[in-house]
Structures are given as structure tokens and as C-alpha cells.
N, C-alpha and C positions, 0 to 999 in steps of 0.2 A: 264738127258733126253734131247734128240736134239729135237728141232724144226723144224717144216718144214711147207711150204702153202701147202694146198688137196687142189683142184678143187673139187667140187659137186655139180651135179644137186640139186635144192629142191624145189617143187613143192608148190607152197603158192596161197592160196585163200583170195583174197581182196574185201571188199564191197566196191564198189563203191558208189558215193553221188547219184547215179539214185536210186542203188539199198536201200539203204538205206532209201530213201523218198517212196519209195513203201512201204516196210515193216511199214515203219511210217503211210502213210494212209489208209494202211488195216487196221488197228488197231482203226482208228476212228470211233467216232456215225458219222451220218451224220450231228447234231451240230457241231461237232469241227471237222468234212470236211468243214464246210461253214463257222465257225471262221478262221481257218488254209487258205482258199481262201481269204478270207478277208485280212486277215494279208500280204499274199504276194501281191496281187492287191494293196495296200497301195506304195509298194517300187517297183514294178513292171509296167512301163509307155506303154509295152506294152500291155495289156490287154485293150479290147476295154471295154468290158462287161462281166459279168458272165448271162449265160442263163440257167434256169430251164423248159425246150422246152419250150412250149408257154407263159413261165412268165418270166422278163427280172428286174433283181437284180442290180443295176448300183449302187453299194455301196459309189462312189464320187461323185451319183448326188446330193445328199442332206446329208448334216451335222446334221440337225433334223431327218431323218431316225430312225425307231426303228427295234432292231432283234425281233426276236419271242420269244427268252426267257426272254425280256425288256419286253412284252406286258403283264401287269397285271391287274386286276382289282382294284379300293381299298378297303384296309382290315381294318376293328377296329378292334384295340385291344383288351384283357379282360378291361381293364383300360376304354376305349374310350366306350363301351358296356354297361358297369356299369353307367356313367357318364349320357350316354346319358337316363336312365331308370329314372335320377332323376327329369324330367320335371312332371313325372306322380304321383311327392309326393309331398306332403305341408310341404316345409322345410322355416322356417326364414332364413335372411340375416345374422343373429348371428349365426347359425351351418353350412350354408351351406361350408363356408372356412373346417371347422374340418372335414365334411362329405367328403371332397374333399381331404383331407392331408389322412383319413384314406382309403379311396379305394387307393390311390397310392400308400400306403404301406402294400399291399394286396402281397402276391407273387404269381404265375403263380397258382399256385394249387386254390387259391382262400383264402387261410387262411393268417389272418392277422400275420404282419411281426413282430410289435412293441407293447413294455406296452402301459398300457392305464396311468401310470404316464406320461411315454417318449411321447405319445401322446397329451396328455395333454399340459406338458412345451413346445412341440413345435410351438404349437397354442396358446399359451400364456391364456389356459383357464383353466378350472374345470375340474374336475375330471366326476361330475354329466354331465356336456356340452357332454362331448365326448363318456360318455355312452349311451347319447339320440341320440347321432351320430352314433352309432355303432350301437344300435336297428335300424335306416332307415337304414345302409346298409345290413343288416344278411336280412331289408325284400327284396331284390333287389330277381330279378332272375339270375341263377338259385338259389334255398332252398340249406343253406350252405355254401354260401356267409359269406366271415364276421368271420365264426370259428374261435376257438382258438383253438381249440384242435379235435383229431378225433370224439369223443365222444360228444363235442358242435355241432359239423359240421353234424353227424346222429341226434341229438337230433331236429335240425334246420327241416331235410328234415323229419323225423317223426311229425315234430309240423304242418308242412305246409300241411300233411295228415290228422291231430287233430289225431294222435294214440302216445302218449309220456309214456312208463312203467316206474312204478316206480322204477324200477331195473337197468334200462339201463344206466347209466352213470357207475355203479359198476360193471356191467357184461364186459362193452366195456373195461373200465382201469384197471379192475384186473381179470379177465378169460377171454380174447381175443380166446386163447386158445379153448374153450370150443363151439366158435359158430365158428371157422373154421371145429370144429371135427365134425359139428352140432350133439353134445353132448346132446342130449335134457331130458337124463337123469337125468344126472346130475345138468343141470342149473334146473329142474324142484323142483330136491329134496333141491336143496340149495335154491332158493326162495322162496319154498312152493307154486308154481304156478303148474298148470295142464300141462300136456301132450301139448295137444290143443291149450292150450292157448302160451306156448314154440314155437311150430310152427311155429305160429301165426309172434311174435314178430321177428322169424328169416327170416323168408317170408319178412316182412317188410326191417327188414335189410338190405337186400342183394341188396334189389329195390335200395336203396342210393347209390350215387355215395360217393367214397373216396376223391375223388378231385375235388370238383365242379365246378372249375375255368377253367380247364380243357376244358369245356364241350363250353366254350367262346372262347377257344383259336384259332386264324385262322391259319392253318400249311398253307406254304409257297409251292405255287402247284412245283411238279418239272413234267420241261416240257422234254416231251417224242416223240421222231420223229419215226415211223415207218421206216423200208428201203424198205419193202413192205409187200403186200398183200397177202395171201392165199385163196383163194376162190374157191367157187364148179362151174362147168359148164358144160353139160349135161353129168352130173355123174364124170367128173374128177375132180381134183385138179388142183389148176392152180396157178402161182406165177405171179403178175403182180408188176411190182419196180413204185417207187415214182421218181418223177422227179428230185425230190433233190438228189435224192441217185445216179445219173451220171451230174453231173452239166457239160452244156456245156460252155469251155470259147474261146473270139471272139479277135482273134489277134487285133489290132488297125495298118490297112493295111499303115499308113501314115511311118511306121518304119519298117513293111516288106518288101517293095519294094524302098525303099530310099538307098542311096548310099551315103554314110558317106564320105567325105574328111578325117577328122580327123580322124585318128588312133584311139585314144583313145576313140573317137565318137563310132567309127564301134564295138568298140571293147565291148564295155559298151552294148549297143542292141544288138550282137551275146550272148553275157554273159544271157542276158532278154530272149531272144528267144531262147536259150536250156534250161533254167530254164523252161518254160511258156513248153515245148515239154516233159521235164521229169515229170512234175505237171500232164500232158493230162497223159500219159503210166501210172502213179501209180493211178490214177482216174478210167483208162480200166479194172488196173489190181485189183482193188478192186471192181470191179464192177464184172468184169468174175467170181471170183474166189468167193465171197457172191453168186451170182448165183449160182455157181456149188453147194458151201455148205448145203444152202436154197434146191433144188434140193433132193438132198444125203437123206434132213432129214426129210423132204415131202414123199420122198418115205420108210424109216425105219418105220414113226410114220405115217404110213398108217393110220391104226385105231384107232389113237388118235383122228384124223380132225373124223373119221368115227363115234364112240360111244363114246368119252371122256377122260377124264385121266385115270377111270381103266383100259385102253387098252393101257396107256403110258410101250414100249418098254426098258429094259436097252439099252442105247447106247452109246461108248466112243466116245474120241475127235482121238484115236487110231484108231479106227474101220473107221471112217470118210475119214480119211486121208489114209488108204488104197486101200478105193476103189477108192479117188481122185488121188491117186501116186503123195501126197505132202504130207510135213513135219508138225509133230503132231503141234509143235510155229506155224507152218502157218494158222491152224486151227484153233487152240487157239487166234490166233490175229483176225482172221476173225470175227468170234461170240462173241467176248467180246465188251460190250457197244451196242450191236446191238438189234432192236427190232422189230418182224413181225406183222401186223395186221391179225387177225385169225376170226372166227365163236367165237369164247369165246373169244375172248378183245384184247388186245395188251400184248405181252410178251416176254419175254427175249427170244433171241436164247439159250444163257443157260437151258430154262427149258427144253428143249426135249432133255438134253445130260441127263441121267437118270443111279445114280450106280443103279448096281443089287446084287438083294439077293439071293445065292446060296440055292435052294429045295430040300428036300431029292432024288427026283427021276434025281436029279443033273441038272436041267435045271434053268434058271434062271427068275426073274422078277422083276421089277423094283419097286424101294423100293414107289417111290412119289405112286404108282396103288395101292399096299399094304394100305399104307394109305389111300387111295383113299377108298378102300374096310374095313377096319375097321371102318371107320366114316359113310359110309352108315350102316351097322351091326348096330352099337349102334344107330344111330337116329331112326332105324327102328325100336327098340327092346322095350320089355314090359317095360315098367318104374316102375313094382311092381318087375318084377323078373328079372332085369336085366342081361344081357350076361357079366360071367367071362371069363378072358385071355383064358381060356381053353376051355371055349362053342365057343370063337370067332374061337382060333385054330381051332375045328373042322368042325366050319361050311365054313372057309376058302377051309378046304378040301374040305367037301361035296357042296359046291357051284361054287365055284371057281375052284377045281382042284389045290389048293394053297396048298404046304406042304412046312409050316416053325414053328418054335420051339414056343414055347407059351412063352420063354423070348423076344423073338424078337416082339410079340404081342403086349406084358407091356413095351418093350422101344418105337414103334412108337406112343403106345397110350399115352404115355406122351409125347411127342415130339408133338402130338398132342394138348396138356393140358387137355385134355380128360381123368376124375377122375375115378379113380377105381368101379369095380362094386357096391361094399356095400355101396359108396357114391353119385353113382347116384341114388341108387336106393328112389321111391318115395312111402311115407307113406300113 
């Protein structure tokens, strides 16, 4: 075979490092717009300021500074909570150490970790010591504290009501079974207890928590920024943005208008000053293009802001980028991590993108409105005769104008955790 050089054109598309940091800061919350500013102001001399219009963020004027997601309140622990209950009990100076060893070896749910031998040789005491230590902490708040088992831990919160059966330790360890099915059949005919009185003790049940440590526990807030606002005003919809969400930043004029000798001087601040110029355009351009997005979906979920989620629309991230004449990623990077302030709370731009569920008269609706409308159905409905997947189907029709299959019914209504009819139903 001979060799030879072709000449050919070939047409190649390159991202450039502008374009690249654009796509990078659409993609942000407006937190990690103002870490991601932060970070380059650090290596960046020419930045006078960063400005949130009338609030002024000078991130090198003070080294004690705190961000917003630094700003917490403090938290006790379950441990710290427990501890602090023990001023309002009459403990001796000889338990109070074991009472203190055994909450710390509590774990998160509230049930104790360790034997009460292993408890014991650790405190170097009795066996009797650290049982009189474990009665003060089972009486702590909340009832259930202290457990050893699931069955001690409901026995705790029934004692703390004075209602304790004498069945219940055998019904919970060996037919658990029997009160998930609420069986009350059969738990009645096997302990020779009444109807009534089966109820009874299952009502109580249910009241206990499984985890009572739980109920101590402080979750760790996660902090949520808006990009903005949705609100009504005289009869329209209106989108107004936060000021974080375009952060303005302020050259530091003593390197814009100076005239460098050194080469490598000039050359180091033109380097700062197109960086500080591409940083502004990908700031514009995630500021336009959330705009437009925000816009697009304001006007699709019309009647969401109008009457609620039963009125939430399917809508893709396709359909979006249609009518904007950009690309689906563009979309996709827009609304992810982002979140609008509404009439009903703060929420994800994600939740107004909505699959839809194909109707027999082939038009479609959004699966979240579906659910939306089966959970009002059941809250609404008799609790002696409650609505089957097939009553709900039909009234889906006849109320809604809803035609979808009665499987489809029984998957949202679990997805919901919303129990079957014959087990909602009330005696």
C-alpha cells in the first residue's frame, strides 16, 4: 500500500476556559456562587469588593468573619439532654459515675449498648449498683430510655401511662407478626382476652415510639438559599431574584488604571483582569438564563401558584429547552441545586419538572397531582367503609376527569405508605 499526505479541512469545536466557567457557574446554588467568589477573591488582588447591591461582603476584612452556613445555634446531644434531666433526681455521689458510664453507652436510638456484667467491671462496681443506675435512667425523659430490648422499651412507655398487659412481652418477642397484621383475632383467641380489650392494648402500642432516643436527637439544619421569589401582584405572578443571586464585583481601580514597567508586572494583572471579566459574563450568564428558566416554568405551572399541586402540570427539562432554543445540559445545569421562594415554602426547581402519566383518553397528568388527589380521597373518606384502589379509580374519573388503571392506584398509594383499604379501615 503507498503512502501519501491528504490535505483536509476539519471543522472542530473547542471549549474555551470562558466558556467553560460559564457552564461551571450555571450549575451552581447561589452557596457555592459565593464559596466559588470567595475562593477566587483570595488569589485574585484585583477585586476591590464583592457587592450584594446595598450589602457589602469584603471577605479580607476580617479573618473572624462567619458564612451563613458557619452560623448555628447550639445543639445538645441525646447524651448532653439525658445528662442534663439528672439535676431533677436524688442520685448519691456513689451512682452518680455508673449513671453517667451508662447514658454514654446508650446508642442514638436510645437503647442501651452494654451488659450489665460489662457495665459493671467498667465502674469497678455491683452488679445490684448499676441496676439501681439503670432504673434512674429508663425514668429519664422521653418513657424508653434505658431499654434493652424492643419489648422493655414499649413495656417502659406503657408503664409510664400505668397500662402494662400481662401478655405483652410474649406477644411483642414471639407474634410481632400478629399486631403488624392487627390480628385481633387471633391475639384475642390465644390469650383468652376480649375483642375490646385487644384494641385496646394495640391503640396503646402504636402510641410508643420504637426509638425513643430518636425523639432527642438534633438533625444538623441544612442551610437553603433561595435565587428568588414568586409572588402574586395585582393578579399576576411575578419573579423578583435575591441579591445574592447576581453578586456585583468592584475592580480595585489602583490596578486598572496603573501602568506596569515590568513585563511580568503587566502581564500578571491583565492575567487578573480577564479572569475578574470572564467571572462577571458567566455571573450575567447564569443570571439571564435562571431568569428565562424561572419565567418558562411560572408560566407552564400556571395553576399550581393558582390552586395547588393537584393542578401541578407534567413538564420535561425537553419541553423547557424548546421553547428557550437551548440545549436540554443547559437546562439541566440551570435548575439543579437551585431553590425559589413560593406562596407554599421554599422548593426545588426540580419539583415543577413533573413525569406524566399516560390517561386512557391519551392526554396526560402529572404523577406528583395524582397523588396529590388520592391522599385527599382517603383523608376524606369513611374510616368504617373505607375507599378500595377501585372506588378510588372511579371516583378519580368521576371527580377529576382522571382515567388511569386501578394498578397504578395501588403503586402511588404505596409510594405514598398509605395502607390498604381493609387496614385502614376503623372498628
Amino acid at each position: 500500500m503507498k503512502l501519501q499526505l491528504v490535505n483536509e479541512q476539519v471543522l472542530q469545536w473547542k471549549m474555551n476556559q470562558s466558556l467553560m466557567q460559564s457552564i461551571q457557574v450555571l450549575q451552581m446554588s447561589s452557596m457555592e456562587l459565593m464559596e466559588y467568589i470567595r475562593e477566587i477573591e483570595k488569589e485574585n488582588p484585583v477585586i476591590e469588593e464583592i457587592r450584594y447591591n446595598d450589602e457589602h461582603v469584603q471577605y479580607r476584612s476580617s479573618d473572624t468573619s462567619v458564612s451563613i452556613g458557619e452560623i448555628n445555634s447550639s445543639e445538645l446531644t441525646l447524651y448532653d439532654q439525658l445528662k442534663q434531666q439528672l439535676f431533677t433526681l436524688s442520685i448519691s455521689e456513689e451512682i452518680r459515675p455508673v449513671v453517667l458510664f451508662g447514658i454514654d453507652s446508650l446508642n442514638e436510638s436510645g437503647y442501651l449498648d452494654v451488659s450489665l456484667d460489662i457495665w459493671a467491671a467498667k465502674c469497678n462496681t455491683t452488679i445490684e449498683i448499676v441496676e439501681e443506675a439503670l432504673k434512674h435512667i429508663q425514668s429519664l425523659e422521653p418513657a424508653g430510655i434505658g431499654a434493652r430490648s424492643l419489648s422493655e422499651c414499649i413495656e417502659l412507655q406503657l408503664a409510664a401511662q400505668s397500662f402494662v398487659p400481662a401478655f405483652l412481652q410474649d406477644l411483642i418477642q414471639e407474634h410481632i407478626e400478629w399486631l403488624a397484621d392487627d390480628n385481633i383475632q387471633r391475639i384475642s383467641e390465644h390469650y383468652g382476652v376480649s375483642h375490646s380489650y385487644v384494641e385496646e392494648v394495640i391503640d396503646h402500642i402504636k402510641n410508643c415510639h420504637p426509638k425513643p432516643g430518636q425523639l432527642l436527637t438534633t438533625k444538623k439544619a441544612d442551610y437553603i438559599i433561595p435565587e428568588a421569589t414568586i409572588f402574586k401582584e395585582a393578579g399576576n405572578w411575578k419573579i423578583s431574584f435575591y441579591s445574592w443571586s447576581v453578586p456585583k464585583i468592584t475592580i480595585n481601580t489602583d490596578y486598572q488604571n496603573s501602568t506596569f514597567k515590568e513585563k511580568q508586572t503587566a502581564n500578571y494583572v491583565k492575567e487578573k483582569l480577564n479572569q475578574l471579566e470572564s467571572l462577571k459574563k458567566a455571573i450575567v450568564y447564569r443570571s439571564d438564563t435562571l431568569e428565562r428558566v424561572i419565567q418558562v416554568i411560572v408560566e407552564k405551572q400556571h395553576m399550581y401558584f393558582e390552586k395547588g399541586a393537584s393542578m401541578l402540570r407534567p413538564l420535561t427539562l425537553r419541553e423547557i429547552a424548546s421553547d428557550l432554543d437551548l440545549h436540554v445540559s443547559t437546562i439541566s445545569r440551570t435548575v439543579a441545586n437551585k431553590y425559589v421562594q413560593t406562596t407554599n415554602g421554599v422548593l426545588p426547581l426540580n419539583f415543577f419538572l413533573q413525569s406524566g402519566i399516560k390517561q386512557a383518553n391519551g392526554s396526560k397528568a402529572s404523577a406528583l397531582a395524582v397523588k396529590q388527589m388520592i391522599a385527599e380521597l382517603i383523608s376524606n373518606e369513611d374510616k368504617i367503609n373505607p375507599l378500595s384502589d377501585e372506588k378510588i379509580k372511579n371516583k378519580l374519573a368521576l371527580d377529576y376527569n382522571l382515567q388511569i388503571a386501578r394498578r397504578t392506584v395501588m403503586k402511588y398509594r404505596e409510594q405514598l405508605n398509605i395502607p390498604a383499604s381493609l387496614k385502614r379501615k376503623e372498628r
